[in-house]
C-alpha atoms as an extended CHARMM CRD file, in Angstrom:
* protein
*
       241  EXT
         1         1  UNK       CA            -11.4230000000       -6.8720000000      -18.6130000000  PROA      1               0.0000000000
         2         2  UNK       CA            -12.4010000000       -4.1060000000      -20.9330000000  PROA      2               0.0000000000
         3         3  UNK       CA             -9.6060000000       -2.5100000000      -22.7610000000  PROA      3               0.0000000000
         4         4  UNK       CA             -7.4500000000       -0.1880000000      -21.1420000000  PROA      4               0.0000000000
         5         5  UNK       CA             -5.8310000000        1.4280000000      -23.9700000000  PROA      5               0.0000000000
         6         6  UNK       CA             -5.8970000000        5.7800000000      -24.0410000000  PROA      6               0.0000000000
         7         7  UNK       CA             -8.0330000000        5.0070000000      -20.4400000000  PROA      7               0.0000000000
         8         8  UNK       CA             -5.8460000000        7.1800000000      -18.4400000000  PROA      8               0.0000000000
         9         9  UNK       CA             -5.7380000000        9.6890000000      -20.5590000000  PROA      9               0.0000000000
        10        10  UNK       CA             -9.5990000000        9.8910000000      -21.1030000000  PROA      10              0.0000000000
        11        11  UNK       CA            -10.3620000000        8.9140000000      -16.9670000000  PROA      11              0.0000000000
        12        12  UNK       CA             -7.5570000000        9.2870000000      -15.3230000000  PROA      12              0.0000000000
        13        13  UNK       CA             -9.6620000000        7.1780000000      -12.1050000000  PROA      13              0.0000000000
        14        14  UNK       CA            -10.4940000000        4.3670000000      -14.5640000000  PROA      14              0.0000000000
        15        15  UNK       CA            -14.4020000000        4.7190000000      -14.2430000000  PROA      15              0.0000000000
        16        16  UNK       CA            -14.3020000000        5.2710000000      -10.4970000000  PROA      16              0.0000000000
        17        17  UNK       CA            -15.2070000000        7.6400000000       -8.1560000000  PROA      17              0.0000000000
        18        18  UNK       CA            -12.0870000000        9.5710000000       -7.2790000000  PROA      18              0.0000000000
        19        19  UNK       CA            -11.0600000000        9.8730000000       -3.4940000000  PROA      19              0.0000000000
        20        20  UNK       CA            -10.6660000000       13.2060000000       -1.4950000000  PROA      20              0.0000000000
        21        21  UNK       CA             -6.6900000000       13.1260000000       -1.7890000000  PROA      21              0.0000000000
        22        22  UNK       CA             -7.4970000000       12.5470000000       -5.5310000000  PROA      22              0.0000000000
        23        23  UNK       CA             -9.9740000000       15.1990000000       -5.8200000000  PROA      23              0.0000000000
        24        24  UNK       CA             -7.4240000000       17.5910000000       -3.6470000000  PROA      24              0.0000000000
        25        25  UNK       CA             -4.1610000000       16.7170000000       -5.7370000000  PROA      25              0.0000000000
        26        26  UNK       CA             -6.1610000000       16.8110000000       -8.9280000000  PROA      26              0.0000000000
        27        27  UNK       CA             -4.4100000000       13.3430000000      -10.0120000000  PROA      27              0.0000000000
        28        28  UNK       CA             -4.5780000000       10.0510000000       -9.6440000000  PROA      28              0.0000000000
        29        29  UNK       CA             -3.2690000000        7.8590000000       -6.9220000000  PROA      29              0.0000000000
        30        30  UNK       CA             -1.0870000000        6.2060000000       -9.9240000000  PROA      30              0.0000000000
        31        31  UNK       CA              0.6070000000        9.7020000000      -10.6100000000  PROA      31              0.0000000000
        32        32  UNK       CA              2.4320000000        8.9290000000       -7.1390000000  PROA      32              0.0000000000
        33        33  UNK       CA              4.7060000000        6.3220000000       -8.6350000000  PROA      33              0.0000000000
        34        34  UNK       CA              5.8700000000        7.0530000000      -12.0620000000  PROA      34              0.0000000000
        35        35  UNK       CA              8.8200000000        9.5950000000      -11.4060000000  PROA      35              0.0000000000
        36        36  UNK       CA             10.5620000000        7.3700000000       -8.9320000000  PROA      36              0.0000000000
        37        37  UNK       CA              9.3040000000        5.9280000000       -4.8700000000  PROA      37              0.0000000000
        38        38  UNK       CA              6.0960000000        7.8810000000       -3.4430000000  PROA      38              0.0000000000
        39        39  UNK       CA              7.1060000000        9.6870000000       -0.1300000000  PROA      39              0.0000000000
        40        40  UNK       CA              5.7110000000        6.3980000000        1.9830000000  PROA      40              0.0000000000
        41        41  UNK       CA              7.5060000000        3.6970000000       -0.3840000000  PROA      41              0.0000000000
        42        42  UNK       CA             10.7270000000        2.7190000000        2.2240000000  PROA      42              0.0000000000
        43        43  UNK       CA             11.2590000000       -0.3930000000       -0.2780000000  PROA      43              0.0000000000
        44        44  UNK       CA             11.0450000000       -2.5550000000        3.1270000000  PROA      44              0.0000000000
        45        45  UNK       CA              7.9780000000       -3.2900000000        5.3440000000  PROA      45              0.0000000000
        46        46  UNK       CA              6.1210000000       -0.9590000000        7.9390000000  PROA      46              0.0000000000
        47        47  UNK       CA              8.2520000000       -2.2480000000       11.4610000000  PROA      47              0.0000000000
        48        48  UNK       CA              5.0320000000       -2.4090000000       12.9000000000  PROA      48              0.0000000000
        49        49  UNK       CA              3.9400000000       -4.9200000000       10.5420000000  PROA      49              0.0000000000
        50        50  UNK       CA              6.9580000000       -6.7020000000       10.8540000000  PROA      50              0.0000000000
        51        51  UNK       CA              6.7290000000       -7.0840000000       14.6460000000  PROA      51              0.0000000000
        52        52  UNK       CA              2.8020000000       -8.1200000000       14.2790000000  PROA      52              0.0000000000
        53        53  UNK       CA              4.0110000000      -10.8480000000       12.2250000000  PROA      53              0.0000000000
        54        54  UNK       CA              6.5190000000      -11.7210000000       14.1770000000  PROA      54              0.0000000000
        55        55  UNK       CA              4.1400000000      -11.9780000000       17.2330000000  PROA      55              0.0000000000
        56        56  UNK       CA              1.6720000000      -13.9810000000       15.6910000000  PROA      56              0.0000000000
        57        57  UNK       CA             -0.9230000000      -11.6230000000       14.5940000000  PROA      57              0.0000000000
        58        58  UNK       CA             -1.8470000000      -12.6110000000       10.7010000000  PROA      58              0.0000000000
        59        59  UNK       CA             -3.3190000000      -16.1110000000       10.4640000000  PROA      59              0.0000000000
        60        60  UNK       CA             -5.2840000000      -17.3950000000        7.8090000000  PROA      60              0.0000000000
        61        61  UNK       CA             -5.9760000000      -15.8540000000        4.4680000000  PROA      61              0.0000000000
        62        62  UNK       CA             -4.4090000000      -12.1150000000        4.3690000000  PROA      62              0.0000000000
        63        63  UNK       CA             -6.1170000000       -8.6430000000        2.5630000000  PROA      63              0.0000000000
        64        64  UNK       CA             -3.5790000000       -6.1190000000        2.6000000000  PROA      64              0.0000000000
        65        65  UNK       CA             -5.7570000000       -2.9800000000        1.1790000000  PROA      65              0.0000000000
        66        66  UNK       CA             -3.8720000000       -0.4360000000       -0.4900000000  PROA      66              0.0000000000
        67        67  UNK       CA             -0.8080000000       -2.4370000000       -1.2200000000  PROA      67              0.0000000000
        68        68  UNK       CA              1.5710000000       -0.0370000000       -2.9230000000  PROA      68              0.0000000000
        69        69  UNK       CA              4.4640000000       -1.6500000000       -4.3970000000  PROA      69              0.0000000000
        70        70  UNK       CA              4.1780000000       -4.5310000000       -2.1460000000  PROA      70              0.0000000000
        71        71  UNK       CA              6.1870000000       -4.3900000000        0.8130000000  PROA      71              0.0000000000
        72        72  UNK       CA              4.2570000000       -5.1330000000        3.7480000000  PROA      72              0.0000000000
        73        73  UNK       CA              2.2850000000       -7.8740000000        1.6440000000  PROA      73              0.0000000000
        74        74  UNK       CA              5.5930000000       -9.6580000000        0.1330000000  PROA      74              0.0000000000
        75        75  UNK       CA              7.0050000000       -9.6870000000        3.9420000000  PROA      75              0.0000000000
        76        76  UNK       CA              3.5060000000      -11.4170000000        4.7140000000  PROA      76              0.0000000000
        77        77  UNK       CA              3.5800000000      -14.0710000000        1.6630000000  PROA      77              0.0000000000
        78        78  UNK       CA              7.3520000000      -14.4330000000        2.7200000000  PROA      78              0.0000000000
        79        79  UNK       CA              5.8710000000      -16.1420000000        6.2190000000  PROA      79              0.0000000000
        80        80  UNK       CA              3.8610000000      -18.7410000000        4.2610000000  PROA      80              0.0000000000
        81        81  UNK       CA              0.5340000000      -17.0130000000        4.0820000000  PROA      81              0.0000000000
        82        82  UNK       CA             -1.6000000000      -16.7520000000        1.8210000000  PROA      82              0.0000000000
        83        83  UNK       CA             -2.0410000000      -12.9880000000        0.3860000000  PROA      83              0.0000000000
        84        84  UNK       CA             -3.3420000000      -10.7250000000       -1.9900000000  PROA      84              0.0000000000
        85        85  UNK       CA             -2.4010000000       -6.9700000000       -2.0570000000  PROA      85              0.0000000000
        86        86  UNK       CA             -4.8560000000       -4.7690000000       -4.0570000000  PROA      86              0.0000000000
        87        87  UNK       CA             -4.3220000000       -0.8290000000       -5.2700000000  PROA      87              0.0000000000
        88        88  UNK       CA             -6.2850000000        1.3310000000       -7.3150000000  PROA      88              0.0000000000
        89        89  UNK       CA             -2.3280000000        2.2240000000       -8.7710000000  PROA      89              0.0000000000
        90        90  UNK       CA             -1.5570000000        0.0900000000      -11.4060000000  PROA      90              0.0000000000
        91        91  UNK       CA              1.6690000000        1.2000000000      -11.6390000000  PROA      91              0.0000000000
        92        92  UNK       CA              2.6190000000        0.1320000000       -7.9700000000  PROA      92              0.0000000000
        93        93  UNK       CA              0.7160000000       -3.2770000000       -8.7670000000  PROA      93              0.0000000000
        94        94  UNK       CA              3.4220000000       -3.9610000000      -11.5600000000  PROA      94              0.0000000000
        95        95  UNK       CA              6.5150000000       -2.8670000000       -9.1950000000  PROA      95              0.0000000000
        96        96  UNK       CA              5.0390000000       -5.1110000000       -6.5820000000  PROA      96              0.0000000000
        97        97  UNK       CA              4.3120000000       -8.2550000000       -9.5430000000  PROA      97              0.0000000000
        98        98  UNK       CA              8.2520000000       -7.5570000000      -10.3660000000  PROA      98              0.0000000000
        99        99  UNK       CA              9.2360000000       -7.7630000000       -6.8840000000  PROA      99              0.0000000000
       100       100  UNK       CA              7.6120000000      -10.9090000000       -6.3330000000  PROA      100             0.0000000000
       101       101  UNK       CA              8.8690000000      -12.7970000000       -9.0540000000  PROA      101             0.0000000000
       102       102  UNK       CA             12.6710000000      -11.1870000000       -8.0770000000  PROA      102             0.0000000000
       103       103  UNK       CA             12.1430000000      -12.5690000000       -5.0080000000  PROA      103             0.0000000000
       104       104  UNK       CA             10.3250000000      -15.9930000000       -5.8710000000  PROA      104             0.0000000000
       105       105  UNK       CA              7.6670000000      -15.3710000000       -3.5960000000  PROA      105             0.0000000000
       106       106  UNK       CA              3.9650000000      -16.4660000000       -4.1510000000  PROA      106             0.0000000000
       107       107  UNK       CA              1.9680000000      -13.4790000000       -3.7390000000  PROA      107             0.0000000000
       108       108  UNK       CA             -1.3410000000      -12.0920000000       -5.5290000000  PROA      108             0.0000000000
       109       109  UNK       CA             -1.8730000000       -8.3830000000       -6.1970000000  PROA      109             0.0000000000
       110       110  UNK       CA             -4.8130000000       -7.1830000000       -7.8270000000  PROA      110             0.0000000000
       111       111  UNK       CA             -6.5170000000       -3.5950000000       -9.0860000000  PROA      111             0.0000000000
       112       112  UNK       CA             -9.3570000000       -2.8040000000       -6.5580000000  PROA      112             0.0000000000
       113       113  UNK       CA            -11.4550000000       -0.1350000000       -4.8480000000  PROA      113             0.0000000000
       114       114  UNK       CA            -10.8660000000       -0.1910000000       -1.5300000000  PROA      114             0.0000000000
       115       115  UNK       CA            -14.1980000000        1.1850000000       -1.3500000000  PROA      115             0.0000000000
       116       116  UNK       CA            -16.0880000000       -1.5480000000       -3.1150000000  PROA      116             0.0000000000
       117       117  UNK       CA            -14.1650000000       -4.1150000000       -1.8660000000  PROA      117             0.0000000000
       118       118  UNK       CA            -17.2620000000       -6.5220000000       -2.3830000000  PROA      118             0.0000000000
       119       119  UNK       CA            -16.6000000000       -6.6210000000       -5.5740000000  PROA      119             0.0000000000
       120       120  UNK       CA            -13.1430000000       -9.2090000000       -4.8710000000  PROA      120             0.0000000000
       121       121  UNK       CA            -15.9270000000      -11.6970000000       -3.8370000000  PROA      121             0.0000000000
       122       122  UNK       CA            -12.9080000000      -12.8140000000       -1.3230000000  PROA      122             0.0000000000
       123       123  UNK       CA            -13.3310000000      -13.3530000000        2.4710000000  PROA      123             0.0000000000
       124       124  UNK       CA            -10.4660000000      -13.1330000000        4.6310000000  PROA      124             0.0000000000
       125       125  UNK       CA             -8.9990000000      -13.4590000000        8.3160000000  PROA      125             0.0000000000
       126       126  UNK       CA             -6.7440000000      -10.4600000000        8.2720000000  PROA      126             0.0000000000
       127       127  UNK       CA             -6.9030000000       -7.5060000000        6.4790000000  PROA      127             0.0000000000
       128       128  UNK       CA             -3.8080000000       -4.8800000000        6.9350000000  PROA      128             0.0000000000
       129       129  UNK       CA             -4.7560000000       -1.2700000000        6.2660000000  PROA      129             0.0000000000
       130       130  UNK       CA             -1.5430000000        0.5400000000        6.2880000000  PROA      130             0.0000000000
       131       131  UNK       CA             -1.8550000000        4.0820000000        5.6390000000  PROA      131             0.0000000000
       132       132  UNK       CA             -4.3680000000        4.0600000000        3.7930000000  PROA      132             0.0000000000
       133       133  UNK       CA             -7.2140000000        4.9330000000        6.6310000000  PROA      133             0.0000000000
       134       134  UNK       CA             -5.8380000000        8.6040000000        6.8300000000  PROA      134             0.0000000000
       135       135  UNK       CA             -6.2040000000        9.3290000000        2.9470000000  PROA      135             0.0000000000
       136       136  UNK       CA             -9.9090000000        9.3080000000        3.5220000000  PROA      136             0.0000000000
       137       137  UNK       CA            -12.2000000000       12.1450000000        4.7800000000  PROA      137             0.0000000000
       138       138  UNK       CA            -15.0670000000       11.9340000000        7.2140000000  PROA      138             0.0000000000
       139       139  UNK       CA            -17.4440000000       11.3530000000        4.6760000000  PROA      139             0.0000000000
       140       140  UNK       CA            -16.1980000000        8.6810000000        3.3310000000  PROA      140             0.0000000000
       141       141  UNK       CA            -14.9920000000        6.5730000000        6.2260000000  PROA      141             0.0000000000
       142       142  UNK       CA            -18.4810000000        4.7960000000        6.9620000000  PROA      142             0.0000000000
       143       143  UNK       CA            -18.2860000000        3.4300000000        3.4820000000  PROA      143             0.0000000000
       144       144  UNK       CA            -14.9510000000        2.4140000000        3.7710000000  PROA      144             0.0000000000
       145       145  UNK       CA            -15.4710000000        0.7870000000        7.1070000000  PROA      145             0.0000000000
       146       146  UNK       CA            -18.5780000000       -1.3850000000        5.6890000000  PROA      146             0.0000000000
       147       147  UNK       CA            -15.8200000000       -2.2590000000        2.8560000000  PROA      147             0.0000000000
       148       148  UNK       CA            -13.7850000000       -3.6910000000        5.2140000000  PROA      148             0.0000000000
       149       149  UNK       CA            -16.2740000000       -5.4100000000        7.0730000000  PROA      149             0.0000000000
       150       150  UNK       CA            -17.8930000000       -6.9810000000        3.7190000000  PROA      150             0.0000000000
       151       151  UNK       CA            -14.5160000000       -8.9320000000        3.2340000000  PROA      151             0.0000000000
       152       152  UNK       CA            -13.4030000000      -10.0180000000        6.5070000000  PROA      152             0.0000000000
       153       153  UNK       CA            -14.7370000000      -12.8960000000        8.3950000000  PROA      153             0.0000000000
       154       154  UNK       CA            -16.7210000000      -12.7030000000       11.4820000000  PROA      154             0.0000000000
       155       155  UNK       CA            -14.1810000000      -12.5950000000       14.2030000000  PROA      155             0.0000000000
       156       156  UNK       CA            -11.4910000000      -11.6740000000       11.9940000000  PROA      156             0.0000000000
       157       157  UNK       CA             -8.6000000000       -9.2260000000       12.7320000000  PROA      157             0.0000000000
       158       158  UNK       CA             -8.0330000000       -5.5900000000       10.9420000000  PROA      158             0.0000000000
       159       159  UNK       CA             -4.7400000000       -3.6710000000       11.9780000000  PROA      159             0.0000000000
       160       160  UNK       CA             -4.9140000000       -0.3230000000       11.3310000000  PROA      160             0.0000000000
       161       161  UNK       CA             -1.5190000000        1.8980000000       11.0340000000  PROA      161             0.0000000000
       162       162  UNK       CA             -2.3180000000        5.3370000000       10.4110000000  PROA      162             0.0000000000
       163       163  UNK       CA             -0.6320000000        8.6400000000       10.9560000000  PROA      163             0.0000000000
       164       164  UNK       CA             -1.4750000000       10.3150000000       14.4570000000  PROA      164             0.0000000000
       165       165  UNK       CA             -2.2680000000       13.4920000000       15.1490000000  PROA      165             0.0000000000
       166       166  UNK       CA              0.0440000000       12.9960000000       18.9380000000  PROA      166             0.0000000000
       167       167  UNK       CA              3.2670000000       14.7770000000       18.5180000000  PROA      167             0.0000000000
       168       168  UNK       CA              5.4760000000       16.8600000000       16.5670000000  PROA      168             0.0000000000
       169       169  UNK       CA              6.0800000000       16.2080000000       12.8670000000  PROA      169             0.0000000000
       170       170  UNK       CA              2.8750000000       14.7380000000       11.9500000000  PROA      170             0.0000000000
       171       171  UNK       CA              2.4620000000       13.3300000000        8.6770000000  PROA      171             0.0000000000
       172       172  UNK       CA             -0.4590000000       14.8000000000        6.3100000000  PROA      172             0.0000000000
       173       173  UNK       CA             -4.0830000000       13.5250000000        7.0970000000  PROA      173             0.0000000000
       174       174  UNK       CA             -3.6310000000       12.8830000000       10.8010000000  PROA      174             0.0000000000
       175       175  UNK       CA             -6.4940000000       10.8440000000       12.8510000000  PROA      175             0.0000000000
       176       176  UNK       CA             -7.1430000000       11.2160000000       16.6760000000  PROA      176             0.0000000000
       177       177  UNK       CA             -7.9830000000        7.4160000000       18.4080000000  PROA      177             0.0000000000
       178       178  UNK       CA            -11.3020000000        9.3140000000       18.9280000000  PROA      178             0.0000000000
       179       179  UNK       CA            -11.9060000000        9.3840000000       15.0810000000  PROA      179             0.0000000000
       180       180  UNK       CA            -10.7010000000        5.3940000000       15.0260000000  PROA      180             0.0000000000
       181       181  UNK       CA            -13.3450000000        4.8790000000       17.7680000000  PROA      181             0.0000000000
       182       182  UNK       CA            -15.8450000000        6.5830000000       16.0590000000  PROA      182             0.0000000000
       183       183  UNK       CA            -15.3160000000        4.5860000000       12.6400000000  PROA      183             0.0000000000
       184       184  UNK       CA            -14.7240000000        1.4750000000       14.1800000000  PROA      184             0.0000000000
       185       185  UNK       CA            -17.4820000000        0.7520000000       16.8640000000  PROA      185             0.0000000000
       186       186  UNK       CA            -20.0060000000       -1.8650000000       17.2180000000  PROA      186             0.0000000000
       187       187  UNK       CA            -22.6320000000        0.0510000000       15.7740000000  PROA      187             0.0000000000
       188       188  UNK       CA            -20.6980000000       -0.5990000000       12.4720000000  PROA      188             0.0000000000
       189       189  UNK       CA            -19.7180000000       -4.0650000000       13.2300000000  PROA      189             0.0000000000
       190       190  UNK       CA            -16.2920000000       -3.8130000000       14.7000000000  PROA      190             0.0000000000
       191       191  UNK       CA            -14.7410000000       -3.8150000000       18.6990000000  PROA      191             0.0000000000
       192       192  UNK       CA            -10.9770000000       -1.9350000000       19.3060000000  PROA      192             0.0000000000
       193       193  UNK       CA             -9.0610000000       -4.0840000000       21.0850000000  PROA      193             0.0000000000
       194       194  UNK       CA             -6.3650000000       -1.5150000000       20.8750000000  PROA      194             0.0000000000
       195       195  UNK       CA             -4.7620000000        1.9670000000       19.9320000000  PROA      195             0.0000000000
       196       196  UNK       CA             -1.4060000000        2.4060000000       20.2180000000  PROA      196             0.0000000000
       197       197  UNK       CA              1.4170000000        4.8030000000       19.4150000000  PROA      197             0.0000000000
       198       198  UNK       CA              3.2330000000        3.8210000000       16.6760000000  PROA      198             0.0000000000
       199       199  UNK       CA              5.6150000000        5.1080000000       14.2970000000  PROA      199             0.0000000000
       200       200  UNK       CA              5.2740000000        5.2160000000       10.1620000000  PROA      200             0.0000000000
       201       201  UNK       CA              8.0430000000        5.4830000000        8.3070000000  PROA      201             0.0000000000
       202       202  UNK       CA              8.7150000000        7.2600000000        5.1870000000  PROA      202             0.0000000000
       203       203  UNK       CA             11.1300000000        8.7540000000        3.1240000000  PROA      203             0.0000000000
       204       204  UNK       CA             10.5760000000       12.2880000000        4.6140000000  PROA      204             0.0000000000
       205       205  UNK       CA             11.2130000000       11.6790000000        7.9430000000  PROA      205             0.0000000000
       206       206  UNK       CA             14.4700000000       10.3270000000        9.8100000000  PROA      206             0.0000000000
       207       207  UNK       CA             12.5230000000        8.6190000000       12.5000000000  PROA      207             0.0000000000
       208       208  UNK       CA              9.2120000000        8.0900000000       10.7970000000  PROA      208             0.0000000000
       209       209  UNK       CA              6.2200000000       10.1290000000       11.2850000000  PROA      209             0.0000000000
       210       210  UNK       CA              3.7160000000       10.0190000000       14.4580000000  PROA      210             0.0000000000
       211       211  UNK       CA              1.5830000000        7.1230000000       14.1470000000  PROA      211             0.0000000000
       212       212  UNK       CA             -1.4310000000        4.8430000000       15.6750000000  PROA      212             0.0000000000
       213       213  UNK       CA             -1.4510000000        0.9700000000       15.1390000000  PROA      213             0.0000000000
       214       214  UNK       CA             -5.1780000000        0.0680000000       15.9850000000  PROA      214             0.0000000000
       215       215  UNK       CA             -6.2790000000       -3.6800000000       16.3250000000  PROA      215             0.0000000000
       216       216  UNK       CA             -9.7070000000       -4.0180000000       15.5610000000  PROA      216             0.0000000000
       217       217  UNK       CA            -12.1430000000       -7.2980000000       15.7760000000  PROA      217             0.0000000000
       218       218  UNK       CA            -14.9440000000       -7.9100000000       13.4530000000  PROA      218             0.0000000000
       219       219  UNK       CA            -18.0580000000       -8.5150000000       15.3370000000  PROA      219             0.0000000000
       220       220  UNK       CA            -21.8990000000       -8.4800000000       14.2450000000  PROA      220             0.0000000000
       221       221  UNK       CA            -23.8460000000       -5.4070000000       14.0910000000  PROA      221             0.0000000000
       222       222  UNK       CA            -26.9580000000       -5.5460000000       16.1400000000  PROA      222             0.0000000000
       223       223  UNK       CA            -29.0320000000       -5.7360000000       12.9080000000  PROA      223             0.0000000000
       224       224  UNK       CA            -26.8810000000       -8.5010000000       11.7610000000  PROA      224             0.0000000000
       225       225  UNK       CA            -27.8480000000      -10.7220000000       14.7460000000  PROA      225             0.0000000000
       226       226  UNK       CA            -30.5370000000      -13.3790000000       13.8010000000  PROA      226             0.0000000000
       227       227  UNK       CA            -33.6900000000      -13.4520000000       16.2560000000  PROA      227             0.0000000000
       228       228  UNK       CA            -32.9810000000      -15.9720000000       19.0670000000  PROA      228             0.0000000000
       229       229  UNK       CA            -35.8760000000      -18.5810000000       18.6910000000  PROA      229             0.0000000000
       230       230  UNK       CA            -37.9860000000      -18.4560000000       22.1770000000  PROA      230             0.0000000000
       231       231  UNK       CA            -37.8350000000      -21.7350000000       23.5140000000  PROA      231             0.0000000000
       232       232  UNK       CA            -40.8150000000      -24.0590000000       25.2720000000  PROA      232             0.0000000000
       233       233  UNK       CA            -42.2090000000      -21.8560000000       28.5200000000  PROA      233             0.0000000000
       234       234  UNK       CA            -41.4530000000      -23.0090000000       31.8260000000  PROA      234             0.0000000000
       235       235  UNK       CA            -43.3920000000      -26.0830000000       32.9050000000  PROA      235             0.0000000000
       236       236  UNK       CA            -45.2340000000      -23.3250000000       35.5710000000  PROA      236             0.0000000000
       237       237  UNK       CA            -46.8590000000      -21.0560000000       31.8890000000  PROA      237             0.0000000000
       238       238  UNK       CA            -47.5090000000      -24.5930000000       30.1690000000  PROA      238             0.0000000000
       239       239  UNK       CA            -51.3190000000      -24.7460000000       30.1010000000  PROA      239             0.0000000000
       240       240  UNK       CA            -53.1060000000      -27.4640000000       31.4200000000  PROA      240             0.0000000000
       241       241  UNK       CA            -54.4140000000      -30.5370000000       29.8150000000  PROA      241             0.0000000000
């Protein structure tokens, strides 16, 4: 790891490309967390995480992709599964290392892009994204989507919880299930098995904000389908000998 010392003050993003929140705000993601919780960090896990848990919806190795502080990863690690949480915020990363050990639960968290997720050299089975979809803008949701679909194995399961542009009292960055669709379709490798409402929770609102909980199936782009080899002709084309 090269050495980190005066880094923030000299690149603030740590060599990387800064996001369009980041750009917008002018800081950091990491700015969000040293003068006490961000607005989304309830200190408990997303319900809607909780109840796909509880029904059976993580299996296997777990991504969640912009961690925070750990919540919804720590209730996941909790349930026996393997997990690793990654952030660009190094500051939530240590908050969510200190909450593990608190808690005596085995957990991973690393510093990642969430846009060059390659880079983890990690495949998994489930990947949460929870709110961390909406913090993107249009342009760079295609290269977040082939992120995703670089780490997760064919077949594997991404759930999606996002704040919804349905309702009163949306959150900031709302998405319209027509802007899921249009990330997530097969032409970039993935099928929607589902869009729901859904509520987020955060410290700003009493009864959490509008919200969409997508599940979405990894699946092979056309180009990543191998040529079918053609098999022997019927006996009627075989030439004559």
């Amino acid at each position: 790891m090269p050495e980190r010392s005066g880094t923030l003050a000299d690149d603030p993003f740590s060599g990387r490309h800064p996001t369009s929140h980041e750009r917008m705000t002018g800081v950091p993601w990491d700015v969000s967390y040293h003068d006490g919780p961000a607005p989304w960090d309830i200190g408990r896990p997303q319900p809607a995480v909780v109840r796909a848990a509880a029904e059976g919806g993580f299996a296997g190795a777990v991504l969640d992709a912009g961690c925070g502080t750990g919540e919804n990863a720590l209730h996941l690690a909790s349930l026996g599964l393997p997990v690793l949480g990654v952030d660009v915020a190094e500051t939530a990363l240590a908050i969510a290392r200190a909450k593990a050990d608190d808690r005596g639960i085995e957990v991973d968290f690393a510093a990642a892009d969430a846009l060059r997720l390659e880079r983890l050299g990690r495949r998994f089975e489930t990947v949460l994204d929870c709110g961390l979809f909406h913090t993107f803008d249009a342009d760079e949701r295609l290269g977040y989507v082939a992120s995703l679909a670089s780490v997760i194995e064919h077949d594997g399961t991404l759930y999606v919880l996002c704040f919804s542009d349905d309702g009163p009292d949306t959150g900031p960055h709302p998405v319209s299930r027509d802007e899921l669709r249009a990330a997530f379709n097969p032409g970039t490798g993935w099928n929607v098995a589902a869009i729901e409402p859904d509520r987020v929770l955060t410290r700003y609102h009493d009864d959490g904000a509008p919200a969409w909980f997508a599940t979405l199936n990894r699946i092979q782009r056309q180009l990543e389908r191998q040529p079918v080899e053609p098999g022997p002709p019927p006996r009627s084309q075989r030439p004559c000998r």
